[in-house]
C-alpha positions as CSV (number, residue, x, y, z in Angstrom):
1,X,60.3,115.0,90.1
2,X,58.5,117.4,92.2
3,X,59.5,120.4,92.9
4,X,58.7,123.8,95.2
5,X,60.2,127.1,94.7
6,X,59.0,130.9,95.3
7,X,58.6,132.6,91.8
8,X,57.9,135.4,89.6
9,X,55.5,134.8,87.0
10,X,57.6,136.3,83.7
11,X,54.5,135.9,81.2
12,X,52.0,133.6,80.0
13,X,50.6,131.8,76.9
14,X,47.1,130.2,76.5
15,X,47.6,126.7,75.9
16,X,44.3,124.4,74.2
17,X,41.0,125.6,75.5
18,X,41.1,126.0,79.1
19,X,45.0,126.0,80.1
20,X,48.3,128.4,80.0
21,X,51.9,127.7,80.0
22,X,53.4,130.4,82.4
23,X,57.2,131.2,82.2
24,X,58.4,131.5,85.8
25,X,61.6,132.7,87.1
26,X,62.2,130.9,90.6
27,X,64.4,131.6,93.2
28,X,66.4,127.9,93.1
29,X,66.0,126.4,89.7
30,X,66.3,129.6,87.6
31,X,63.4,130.0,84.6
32,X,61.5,127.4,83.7
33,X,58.1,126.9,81.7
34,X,55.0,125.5,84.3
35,X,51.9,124.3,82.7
36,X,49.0,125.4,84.7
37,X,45.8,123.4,83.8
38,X,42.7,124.7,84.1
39,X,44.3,128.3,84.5
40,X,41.6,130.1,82.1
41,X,38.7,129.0,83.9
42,X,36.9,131.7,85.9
43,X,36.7,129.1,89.4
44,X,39.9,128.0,88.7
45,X,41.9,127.9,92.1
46,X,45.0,128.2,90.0
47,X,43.4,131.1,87.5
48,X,45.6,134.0,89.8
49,X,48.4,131.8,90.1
50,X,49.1,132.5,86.6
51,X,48.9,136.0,85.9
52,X,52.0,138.4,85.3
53,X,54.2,139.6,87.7
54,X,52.7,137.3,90.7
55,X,54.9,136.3,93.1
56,X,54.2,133.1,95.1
57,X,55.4,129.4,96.0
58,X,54.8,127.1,93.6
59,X,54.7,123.2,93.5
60,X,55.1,121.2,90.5
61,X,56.3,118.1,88.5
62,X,58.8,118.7,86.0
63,X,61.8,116.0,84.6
64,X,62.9,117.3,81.2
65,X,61.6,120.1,79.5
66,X,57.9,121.3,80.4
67,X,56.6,121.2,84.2
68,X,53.2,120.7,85.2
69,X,51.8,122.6,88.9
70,X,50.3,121.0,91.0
71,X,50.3,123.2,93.8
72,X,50.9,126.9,94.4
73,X,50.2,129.9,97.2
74,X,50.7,133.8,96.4
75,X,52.4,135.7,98.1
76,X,52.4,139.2,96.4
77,X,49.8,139.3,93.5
78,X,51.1,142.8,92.3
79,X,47.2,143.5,91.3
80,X,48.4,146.7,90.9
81,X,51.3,146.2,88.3
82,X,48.2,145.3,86.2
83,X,45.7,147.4,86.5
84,X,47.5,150.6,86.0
85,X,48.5,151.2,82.6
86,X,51.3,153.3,83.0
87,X,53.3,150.4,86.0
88,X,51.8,147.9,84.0
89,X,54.1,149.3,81.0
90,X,57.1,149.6,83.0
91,X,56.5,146.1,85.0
92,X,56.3,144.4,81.8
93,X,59.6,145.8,80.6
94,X,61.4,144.7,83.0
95,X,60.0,141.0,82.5
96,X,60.3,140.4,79.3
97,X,64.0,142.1,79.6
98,X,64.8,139.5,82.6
99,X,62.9,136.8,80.0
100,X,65.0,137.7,77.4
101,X,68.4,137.9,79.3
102,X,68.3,134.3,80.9
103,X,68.6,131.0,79.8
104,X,66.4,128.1,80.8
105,X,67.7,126.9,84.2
106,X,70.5,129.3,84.6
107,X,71.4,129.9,88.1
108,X,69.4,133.2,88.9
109,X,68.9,133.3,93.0
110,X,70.2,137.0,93.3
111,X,68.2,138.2,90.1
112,X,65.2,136.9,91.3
113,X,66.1,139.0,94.3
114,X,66.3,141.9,92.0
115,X,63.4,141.1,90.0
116,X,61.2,141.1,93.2
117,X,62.9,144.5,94.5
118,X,61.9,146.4,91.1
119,X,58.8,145.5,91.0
120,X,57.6,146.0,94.8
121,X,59.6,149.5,94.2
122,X,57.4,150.0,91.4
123,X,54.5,148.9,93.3
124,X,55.0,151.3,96.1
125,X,55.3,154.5,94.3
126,X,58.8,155.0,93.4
127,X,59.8,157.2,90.4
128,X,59.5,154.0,87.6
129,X,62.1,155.4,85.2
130,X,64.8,155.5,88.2
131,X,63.4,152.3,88.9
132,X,63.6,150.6,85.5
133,X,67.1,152.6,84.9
134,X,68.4,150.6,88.0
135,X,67.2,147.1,87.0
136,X,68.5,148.0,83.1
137,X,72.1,148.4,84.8
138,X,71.5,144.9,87.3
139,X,70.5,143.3,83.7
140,X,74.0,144.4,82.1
141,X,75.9,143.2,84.8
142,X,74.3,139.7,84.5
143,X,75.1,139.7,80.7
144,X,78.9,140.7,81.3
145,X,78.6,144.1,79.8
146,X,78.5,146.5,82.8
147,X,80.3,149.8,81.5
148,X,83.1,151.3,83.4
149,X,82.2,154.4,84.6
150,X,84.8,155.2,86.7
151,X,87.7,156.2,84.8
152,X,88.4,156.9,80.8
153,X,87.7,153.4,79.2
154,X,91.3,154.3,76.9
155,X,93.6,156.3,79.1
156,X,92.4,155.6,82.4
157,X,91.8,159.0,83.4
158,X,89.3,159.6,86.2
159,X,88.8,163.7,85.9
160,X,86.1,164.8,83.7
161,X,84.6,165.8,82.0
162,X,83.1,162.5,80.4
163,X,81.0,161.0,77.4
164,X,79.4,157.8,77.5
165,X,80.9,155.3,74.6
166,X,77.9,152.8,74.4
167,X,79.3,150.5,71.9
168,X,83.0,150.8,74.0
169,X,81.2,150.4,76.5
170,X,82.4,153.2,79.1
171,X,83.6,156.7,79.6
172,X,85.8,158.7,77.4
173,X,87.6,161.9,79.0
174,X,88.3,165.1,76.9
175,X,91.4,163.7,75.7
176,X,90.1,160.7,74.3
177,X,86.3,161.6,73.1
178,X,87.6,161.9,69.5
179,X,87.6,158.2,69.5
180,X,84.3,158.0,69.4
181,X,82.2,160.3,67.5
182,X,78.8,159.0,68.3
183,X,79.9,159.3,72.5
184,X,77.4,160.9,74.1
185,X,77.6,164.4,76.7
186,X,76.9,163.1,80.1
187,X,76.2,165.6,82.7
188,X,77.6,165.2,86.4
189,X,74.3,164.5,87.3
190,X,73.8,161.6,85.4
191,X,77.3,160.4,85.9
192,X,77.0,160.2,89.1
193,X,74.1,158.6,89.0
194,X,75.0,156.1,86.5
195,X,77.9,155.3,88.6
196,X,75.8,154.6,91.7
197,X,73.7,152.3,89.6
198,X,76.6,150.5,88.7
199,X,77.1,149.3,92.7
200,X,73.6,149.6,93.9
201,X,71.6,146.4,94.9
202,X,67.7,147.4,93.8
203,X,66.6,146.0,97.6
204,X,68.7,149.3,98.7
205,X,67.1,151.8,96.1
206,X,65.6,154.8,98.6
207,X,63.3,157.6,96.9
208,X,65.1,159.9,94.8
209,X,64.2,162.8,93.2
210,X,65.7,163.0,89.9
211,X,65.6,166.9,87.8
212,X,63.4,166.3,84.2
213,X,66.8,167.2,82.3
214,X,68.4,164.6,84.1
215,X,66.5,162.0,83.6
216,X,66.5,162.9,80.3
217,X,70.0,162.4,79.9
218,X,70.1,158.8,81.6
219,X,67.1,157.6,79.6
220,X,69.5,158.9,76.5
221,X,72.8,156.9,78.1
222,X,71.2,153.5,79.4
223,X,68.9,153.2,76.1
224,X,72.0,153.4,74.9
225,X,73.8,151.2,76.5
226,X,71.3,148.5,75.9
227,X,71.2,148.8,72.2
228,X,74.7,148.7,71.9
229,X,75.6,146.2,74.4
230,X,72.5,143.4,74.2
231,X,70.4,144.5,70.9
232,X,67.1,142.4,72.1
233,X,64.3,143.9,69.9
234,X,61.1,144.2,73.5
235,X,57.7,145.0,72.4
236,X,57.1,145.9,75.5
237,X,59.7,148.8,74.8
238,X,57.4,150.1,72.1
239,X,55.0,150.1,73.9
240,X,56.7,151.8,77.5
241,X,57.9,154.7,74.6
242,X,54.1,155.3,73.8
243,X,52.9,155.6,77.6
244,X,56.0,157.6,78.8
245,X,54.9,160.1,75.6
246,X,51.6,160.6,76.7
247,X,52.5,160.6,80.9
């Protein structure tokens, strides 16, 4: 059956001597794995079609299981995502992380929305931990484990102040911190933040200018968040923590 859908290339495998098999997150058949023939050959017409992070339309012939292209146009080549090491670290997070979140096929239309928003704000200049913090919160939502930062997760007590509970999963007031010995001290700063990622589409993130101590404390809360609530070992997470300690 043919198909044609706009994409995001996720990442990509060499396959035998002169192809790759791209993993591709579309925009109406959720992720699926293309075959791109010829895809390592310098002339190839399809060659820049598969690179990481490429956004385009893309044609191809799938039934069950692996799906061959057989036609494809870029749209945004995100040549920049690639060639500086620093995005290139923080683009790659966030695919693997949307890789890693999604089943084959699962119906994605709005994160493909969100996957194209982080990395055109990445693209464009914006601060890439605020951006990647953002997406990290978008991801949770998708896996059912947004945290409730509105009110005390036990008492329901909205007046701080408040530590994070990663592995509750929320807020604890003053009352109720003792629950959690491992909670962590989050700052009104980062709260508020933290709430307003909760409720913000990425298309709508503006430029914000974030103090070093607070973004400090959100890298501390959403890192752990995500350990807590999805545990997916990223290499690309090793490797984002050895750029962001040289930057």
């Amino acid at each position: 059956m043919l198909h044609r859908a706009e994409g995001i290339v996720l990442r990509g495998m060499d396959y035998g001597e002169n192809n790759k098999i791209i993993t591709l997150l579309t925009k109406s058949n959720g992720k699926t794995g293309i075959l791109v023939r010829g895809a390592k050959k310098v002339k190839s017409r399809h060659s820049s079609l598969a690179q990481p992070f490429t956004y385009g339309e893309f044609q191809y012939f799938r039934n069950k299981g692996l799906g061959t292209l057989n036609h494809g146009e870029i749209i945004e080549s995100h040549h920049v995502l690639r060639t500086k090491l620093e995005l290139s670290a923080y683009a790659a997070y966030a695919a693997e992380l949307t890789d890693r979140t999604l089943q084959e096929e699962e119906p994605s239309g709005f994160y493909f929305e969100q996957l194209k928003a982080c990395l055109e704000a990445l693209q464009v200049g914006k601060d890439p931990q605020i951006v990647l913090h953002l997406y990290e919160m978008r991801i949770l939502e998708l896996a059912g484990y947004l945290p409730e930062l509105e009110q005390c997760m036990h008492c329901g007590n909205r007046v701080g102040p408040f530590k994070l509970s990663c592995h509750s999963g929320g807020v604890l007031c003053s009352r109720c911190m003792a629950r959690d010995t491992f909670a962590l001290p989050v700052g009104e700063g980062a709260h508020k933040l933290l709430r307003l990622f909760a409720r913000m589409d990425m298309r709508r993130l503006g430029d914000i200018n974030v103090k070093p101590e607070t973004k400090a404390e959100l890298k501390q809360c959403m890192r752990g968040l995500m350990d807590a609530q999805l545990a997916i070992p990223m290499k690309s997470r090793s490797f984002l923590d050895q750029i962001e300690k040289l930057i």
